[in-house]
C-alpha positions in Angstrom: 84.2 95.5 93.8 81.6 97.4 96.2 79.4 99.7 94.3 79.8 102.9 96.8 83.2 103.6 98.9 83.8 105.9 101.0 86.9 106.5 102.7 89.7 109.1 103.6 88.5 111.9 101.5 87.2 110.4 98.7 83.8 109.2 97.6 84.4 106.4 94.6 81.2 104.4 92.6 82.5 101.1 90.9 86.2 102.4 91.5 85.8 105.3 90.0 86.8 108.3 92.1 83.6 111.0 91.8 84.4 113.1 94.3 87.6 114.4 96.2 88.7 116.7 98.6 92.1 117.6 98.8 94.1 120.2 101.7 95.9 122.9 98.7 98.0 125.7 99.8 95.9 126.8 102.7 92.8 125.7 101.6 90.3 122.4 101.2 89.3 121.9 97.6 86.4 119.6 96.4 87.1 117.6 93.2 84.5 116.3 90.8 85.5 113.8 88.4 89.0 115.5 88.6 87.8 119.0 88.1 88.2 121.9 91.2 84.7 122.9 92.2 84.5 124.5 95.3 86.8 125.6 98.1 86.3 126.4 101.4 88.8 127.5 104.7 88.5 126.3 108.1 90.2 127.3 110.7 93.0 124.0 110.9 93.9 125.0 107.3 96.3 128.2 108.5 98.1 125.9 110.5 97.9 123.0 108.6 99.8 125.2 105.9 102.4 126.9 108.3 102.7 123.6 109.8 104.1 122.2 106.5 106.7 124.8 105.9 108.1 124.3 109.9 112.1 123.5 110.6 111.8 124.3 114.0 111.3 121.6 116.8 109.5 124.6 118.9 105.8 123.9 117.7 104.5 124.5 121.1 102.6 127.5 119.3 101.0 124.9 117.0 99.4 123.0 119.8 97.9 126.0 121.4 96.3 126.9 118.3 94.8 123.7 118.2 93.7 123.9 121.8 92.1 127.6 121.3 89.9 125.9 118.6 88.7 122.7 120.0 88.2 124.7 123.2 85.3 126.0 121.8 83.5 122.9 121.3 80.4 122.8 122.9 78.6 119.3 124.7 81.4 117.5 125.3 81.4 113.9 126.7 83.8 113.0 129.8 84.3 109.9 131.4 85.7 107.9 134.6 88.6 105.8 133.2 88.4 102.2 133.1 91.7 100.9 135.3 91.4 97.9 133.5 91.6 99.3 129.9 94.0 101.0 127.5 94.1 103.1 124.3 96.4 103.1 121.5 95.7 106.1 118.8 97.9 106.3 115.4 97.3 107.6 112.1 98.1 104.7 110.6 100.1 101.5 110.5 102.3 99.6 108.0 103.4 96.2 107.9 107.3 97.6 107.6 109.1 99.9 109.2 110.0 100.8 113.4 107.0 103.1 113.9 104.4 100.3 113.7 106.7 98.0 115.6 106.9 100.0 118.7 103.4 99.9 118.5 102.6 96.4 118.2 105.6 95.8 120.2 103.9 97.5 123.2 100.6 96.5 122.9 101.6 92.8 122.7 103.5 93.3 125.9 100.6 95.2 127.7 98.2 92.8 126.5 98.3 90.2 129.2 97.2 92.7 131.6 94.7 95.3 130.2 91.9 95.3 127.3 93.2 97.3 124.9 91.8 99.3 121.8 93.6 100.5 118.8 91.9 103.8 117.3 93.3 104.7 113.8 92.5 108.2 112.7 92.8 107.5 108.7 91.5 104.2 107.3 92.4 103.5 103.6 96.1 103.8 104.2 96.2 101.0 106.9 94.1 98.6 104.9 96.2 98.6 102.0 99.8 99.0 103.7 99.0 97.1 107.0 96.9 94.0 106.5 99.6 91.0 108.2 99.7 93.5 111.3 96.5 94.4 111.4 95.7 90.1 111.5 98.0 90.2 114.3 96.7 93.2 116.4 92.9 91.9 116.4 94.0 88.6 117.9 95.2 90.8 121.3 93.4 94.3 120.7 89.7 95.7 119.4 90.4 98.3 116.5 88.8 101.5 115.3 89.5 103.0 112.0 88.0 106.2 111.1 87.0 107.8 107.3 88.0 111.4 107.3 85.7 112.4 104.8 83.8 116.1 106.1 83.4 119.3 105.1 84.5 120.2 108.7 87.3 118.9 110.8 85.2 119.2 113.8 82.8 116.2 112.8 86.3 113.8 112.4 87.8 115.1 115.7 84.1 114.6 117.8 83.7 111.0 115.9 87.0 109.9 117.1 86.9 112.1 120.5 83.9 110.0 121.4 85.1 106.5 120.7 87.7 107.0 122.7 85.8 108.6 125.9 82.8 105.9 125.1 86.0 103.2 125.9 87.0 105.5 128.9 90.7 103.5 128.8 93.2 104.3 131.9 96.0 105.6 129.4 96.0 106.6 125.9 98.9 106.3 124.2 100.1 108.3 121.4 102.1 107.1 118.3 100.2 109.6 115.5 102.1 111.0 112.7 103.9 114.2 113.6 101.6 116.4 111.1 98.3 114.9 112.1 96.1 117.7 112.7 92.8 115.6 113.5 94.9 113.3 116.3 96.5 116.2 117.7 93.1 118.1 118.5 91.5 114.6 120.1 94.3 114.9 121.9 93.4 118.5 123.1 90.3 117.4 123.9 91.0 114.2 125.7 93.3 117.0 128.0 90.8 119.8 128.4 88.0 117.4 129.6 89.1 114.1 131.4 91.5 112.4 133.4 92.8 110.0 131.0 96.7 109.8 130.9 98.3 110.9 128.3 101.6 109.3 127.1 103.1 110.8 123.6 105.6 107.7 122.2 108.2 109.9 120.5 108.7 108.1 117.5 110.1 110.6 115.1 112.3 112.3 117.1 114.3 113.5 114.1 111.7 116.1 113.1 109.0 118.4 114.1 105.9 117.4 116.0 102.6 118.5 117.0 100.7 117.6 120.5 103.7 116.6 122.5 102.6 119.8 124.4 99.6 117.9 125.6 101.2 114.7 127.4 101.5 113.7 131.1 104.4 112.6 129.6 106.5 112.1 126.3 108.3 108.7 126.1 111.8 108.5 124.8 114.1 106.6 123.0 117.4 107.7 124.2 119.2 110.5 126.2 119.8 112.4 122.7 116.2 112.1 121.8 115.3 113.5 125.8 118.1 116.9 125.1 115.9 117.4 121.6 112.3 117.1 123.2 113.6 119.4 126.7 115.9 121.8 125.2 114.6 122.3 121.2 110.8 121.1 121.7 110.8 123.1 125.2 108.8 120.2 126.3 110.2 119.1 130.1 108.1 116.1 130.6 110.3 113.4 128.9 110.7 109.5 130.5 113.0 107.4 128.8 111.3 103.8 128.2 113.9 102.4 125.4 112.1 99.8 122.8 110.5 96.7 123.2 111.7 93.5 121.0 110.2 90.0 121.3 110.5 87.5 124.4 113.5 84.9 124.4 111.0 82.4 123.6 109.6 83.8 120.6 112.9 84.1 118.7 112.8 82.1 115.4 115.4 79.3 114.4 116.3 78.5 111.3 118.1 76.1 109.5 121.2 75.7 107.5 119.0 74.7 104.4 116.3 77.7 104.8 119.3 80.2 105.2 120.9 79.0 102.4 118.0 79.0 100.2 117.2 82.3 101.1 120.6 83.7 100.3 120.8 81.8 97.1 117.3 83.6 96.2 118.5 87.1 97.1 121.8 86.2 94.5 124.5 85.6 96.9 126.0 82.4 95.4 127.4 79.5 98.0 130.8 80.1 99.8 130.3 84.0 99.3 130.5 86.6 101.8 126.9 88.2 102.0 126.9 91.9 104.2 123.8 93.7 104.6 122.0 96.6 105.3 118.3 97.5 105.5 116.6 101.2 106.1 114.4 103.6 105.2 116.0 105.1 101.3 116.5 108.0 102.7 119.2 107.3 105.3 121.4 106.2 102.5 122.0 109.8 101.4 124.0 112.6 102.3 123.0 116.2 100.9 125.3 115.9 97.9 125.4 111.8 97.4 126.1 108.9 99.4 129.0 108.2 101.3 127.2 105.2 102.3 127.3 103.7 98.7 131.2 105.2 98.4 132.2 102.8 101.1 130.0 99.6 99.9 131.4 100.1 96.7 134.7 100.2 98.0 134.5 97.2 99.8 133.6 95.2 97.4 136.2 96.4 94.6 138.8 95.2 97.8 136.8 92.1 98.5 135.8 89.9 95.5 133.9 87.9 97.6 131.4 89.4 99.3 128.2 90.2 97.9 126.0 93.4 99.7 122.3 93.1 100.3 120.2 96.6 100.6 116.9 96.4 101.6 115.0 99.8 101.0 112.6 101.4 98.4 114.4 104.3 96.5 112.7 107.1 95.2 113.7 108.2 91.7 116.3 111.3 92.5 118.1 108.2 94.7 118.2 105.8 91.9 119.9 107.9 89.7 122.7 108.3 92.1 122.7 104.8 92.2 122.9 104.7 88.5 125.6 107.3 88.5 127.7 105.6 90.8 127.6 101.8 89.8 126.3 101.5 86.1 129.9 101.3 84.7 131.0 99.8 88.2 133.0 96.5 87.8 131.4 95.6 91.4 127.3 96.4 90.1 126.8 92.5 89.8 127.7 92.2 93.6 125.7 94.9 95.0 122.0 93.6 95.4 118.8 95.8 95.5 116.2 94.2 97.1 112.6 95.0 98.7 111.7 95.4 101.8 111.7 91.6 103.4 108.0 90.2 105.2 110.1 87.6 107.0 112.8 90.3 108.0 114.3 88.1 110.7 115.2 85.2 107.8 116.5 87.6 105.7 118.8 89.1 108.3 119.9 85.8 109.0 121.4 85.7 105.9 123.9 88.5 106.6 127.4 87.7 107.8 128.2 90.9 108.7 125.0 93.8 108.8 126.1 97.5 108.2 124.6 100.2 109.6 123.2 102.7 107.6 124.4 106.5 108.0 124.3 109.8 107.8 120.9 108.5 109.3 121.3 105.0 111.6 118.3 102.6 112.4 117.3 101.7 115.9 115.0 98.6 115.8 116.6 96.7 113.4 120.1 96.4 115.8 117.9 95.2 118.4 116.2 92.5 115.8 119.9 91.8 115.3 120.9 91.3 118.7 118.2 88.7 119.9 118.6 86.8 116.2 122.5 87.0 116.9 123.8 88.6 113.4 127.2 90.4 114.2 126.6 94.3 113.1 128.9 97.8 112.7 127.5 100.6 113.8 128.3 104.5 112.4 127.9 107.2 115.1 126.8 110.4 113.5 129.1 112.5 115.4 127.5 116.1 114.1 124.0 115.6 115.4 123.0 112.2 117.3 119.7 112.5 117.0 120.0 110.9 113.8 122.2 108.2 115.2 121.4 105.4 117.5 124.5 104.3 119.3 123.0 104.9 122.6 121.0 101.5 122.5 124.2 99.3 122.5 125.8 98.3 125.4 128.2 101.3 126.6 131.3 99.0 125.8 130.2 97.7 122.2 133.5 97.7 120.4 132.1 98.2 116.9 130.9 101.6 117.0 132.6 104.3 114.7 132.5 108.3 114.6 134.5 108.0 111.0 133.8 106.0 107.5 137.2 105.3 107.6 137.5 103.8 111.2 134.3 102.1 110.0 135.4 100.8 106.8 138.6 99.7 108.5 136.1 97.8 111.3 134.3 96.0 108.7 137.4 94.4 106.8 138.6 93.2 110.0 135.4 91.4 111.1 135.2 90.2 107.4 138.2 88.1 108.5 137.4 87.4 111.7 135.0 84.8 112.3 135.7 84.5 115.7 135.3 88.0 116.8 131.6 88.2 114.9 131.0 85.0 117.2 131.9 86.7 120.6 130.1 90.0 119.3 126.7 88.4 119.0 126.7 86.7 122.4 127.4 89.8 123.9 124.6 91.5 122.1 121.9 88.7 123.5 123.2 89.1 126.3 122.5 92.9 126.1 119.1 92.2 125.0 118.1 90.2 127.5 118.5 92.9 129.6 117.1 96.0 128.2 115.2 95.0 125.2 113.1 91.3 126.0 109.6 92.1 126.6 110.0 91.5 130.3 112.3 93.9 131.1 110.1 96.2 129.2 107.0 95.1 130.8 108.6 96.7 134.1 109.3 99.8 132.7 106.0 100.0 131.3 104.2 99.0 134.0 105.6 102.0 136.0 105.0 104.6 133.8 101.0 103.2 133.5 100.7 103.3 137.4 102.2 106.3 138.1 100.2 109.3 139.7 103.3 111.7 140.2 104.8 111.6 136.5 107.1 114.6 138.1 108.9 111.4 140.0 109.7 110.4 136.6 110.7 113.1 134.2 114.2 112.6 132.9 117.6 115.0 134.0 119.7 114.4 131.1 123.6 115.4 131.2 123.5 118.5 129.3 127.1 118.1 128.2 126.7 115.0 125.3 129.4 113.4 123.8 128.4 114.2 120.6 126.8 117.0 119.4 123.0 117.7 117.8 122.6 119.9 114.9 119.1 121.3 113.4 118.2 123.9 110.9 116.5 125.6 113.6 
């Protein structure tokens, strides 16, 4: 145990916490042993506060109050960027989850041809929740973390400012949480005084988000993701890149005995049907339940075979519905709560059939399950496609549904079908292969990173979508 540690707002002596600060309804509070001592207001603490309460997508405003600050900043370095180098700058990484993937994903496929340099505006966090992908980015990339521990947010936003112009990289790009204040006004800065490019990697397109104001351009998912960022973010500057999943060669095989092994340790007893789905808790549940769980349960009271695997980590308002729904359930025993899965790609081997989570769908893993070749239904959410990600199958992928019903209907005939799973995932590799393996995205990337007239680039999306999107704003 280290004697003095200091990191992310807190100061702790033989892991004991003496001193913490802590951003409270508009202001920055000091702690001593636990008790409120001091406070003080800065001028990020207004918007960090309004910023909180926000709905809308609009948070143009937000940057330029940011920029108005930091544009007072006196004595600040520039550089000539380095053609040979690039920057990465997050708030923090995880070893789970899409956000971090993308990341990795496109730093590992970037790597052969630049240096590159990871700068992490928090610390703590990534320690603790990242450490296997942390292992894995130092073997390809240098890595800066920084302690946000100040009185004032200018010494942060200067330490980190620095580092990155010290590196002078030809491209930064951008994958910080959308409330990160600190990232946001490097950002700023990086635009006010050099000619570094800026690319913001729209990886939560599903909510609000500061600095997306300040890239050269804003990298995109799909063409739903593209009409939120133009139309609702007012941001025009939007290139569709898609995501990045392994090379052919890198894809795992597994045996017979290791799959069955690790479907016999999840619970799913020999000759049983095992479906499966795996997501962030939250894109389980509806407003007023889960018509997610409905249908699971459903399909298990009809098919006294199968055995469904969810991988997830529920809050506590989300277990009880759980509780509510299956505690006096004759089908509880077959529905199997598991954590989140280190080796994901065994686990998903496990599943016979992989079901898409909805109201809210998942993008990465149905790429993970095309190149690993596990069949999958897919729900499109037909009132705001944002939060659905039908747009990364192939355009005739029979298996997509705009209803539970047509969905649940889909799934009981590809329980029985062993043959059509079979012709579904070659179709999917296929698919893959050409969108999604890292040397088709290597091209793509390549051409955003040498591009001096990103107005060449900038997406004109058909204004008319199939489907519609729908936002409290």
């Amino acid at each position: 145990m280290k004697i003095l540690e200091i990191a992310d707002n807190n100061v702790k002596i033989f892991g004991w916490t003496i001193l913490k600060i802590k951003f409270k309804r508009g202001k920055t509070k000091f702690y001593v042993l636990g008790l409120p001592i001091f406070t003080i207001k800065n001028k990020f603490d207004a918007i960090r506060e309004e910023f909180s309460a926000e709905k809308s997508f609009d948070d143009i405003k937000y940057d330029a109050k940011i920029n108005d600050i930091v544009a007072e900043y006196k004595n600040m370095k520039t550089c000539r960027p380095n053609p040979k180098r690039l920057a990465f700058l997050a708030t923090k990484v995880y070893d789970v989850g899409g956000h971090t993937k993308w990341l990795r994903d496109m730093q590992r496929t970037l790597a052969p041809h630049y240096d590159e340099t990871l700068f992490l505006t928090t610390y703590k966090t990534s320690v603790k929740a990242a450490p296997q992908t942390l292992d894995y980015l130092k073997k390809i990339s240098k890595i800066q973390m920084f302690h946000q521990f100040s009185c004032s947010f200018e010494k942060n936003i200067r330490e980190i400012y620095d580092s990155i112009v010290d590196y002078a990289p030809k491209a930064l790009f951008v994958f910080i949480h959308p409330d990160d204040i600190i990232g946001t006004a490097v950002i700023a800065l990086i635009k006010q005084h050099t000619k570094i490019k800026i690319f913001f990697v729209n990886h939560a397109t599903h909510r609000p988000a500061l600095a997306l104001s300040f890239a050269d351009l804003v990298l995109e998912e799909t063409p739903s993701s593209v009409y939120v960022t133009q139309n609702l973010r007012k941001v025009k500057q939007t290139h569709i890149v898609g995501l990045i999943s392994k090379a052919e060669e890198e894809n795992p095989h597994f045996t017979r005995e290791e799959i069955a092994a690790a479907r016999k340790n999840f619970g799913v007893p020999q000759g049983a049907i095992c479906t499966m789905s795996g997501a962030a808790s939250y894109k389980f549940f509806d407003k007023d339940g889960s018509r997610y769980f409905e249908m699971i349960e459903k399909m298990l009271k009809e098919h006294p075979n199968v055995y469904h695997i969810v991988f997830s980590e529920f809050q506590d308002k989300e277990k009880e519905i759980l509780h509510q729904m299956f505690d006096n359930s004759p089908v509880k025993d077959r529905l199997l709560l598991r954590e989140y899965q280190q080796n994901y790609e065994l686990a998903f081997k496990c599943a016979d059939l992989f079901i898409d989570s909805f109201p809210m769908s998942s993008a990465l893993a149905f790429i993970d399950l095309m190149r690993l070749k596990v069949p999958y239904v897919v729900k499109i959410n037909t009132v705001n496609s944002a939060l659905s990600f039908h747009e990364f199958q192939a355009k005739d992928f029979p298996y997509m549904y705009e209803t539970v019903e047509q969905m649940y209907a889909g799934i009981c005939d590809l329980l029985k079908n062993d043959k059509k799973r079979l012709a579904m995932v070659e179709k999917n590799y296929s698919h893959y292969m050409e969108k999604y393996e890292i040397k088709a995205a290597e091209k793509i990337l390549q051409r955003v990173v040498n591009c001096d007239n990103f107005a060449e680039l900038y997406d004109n999306p058909d204004k008319n979508a199939k489907y519609s999107l729908c936002f409290d704003d």
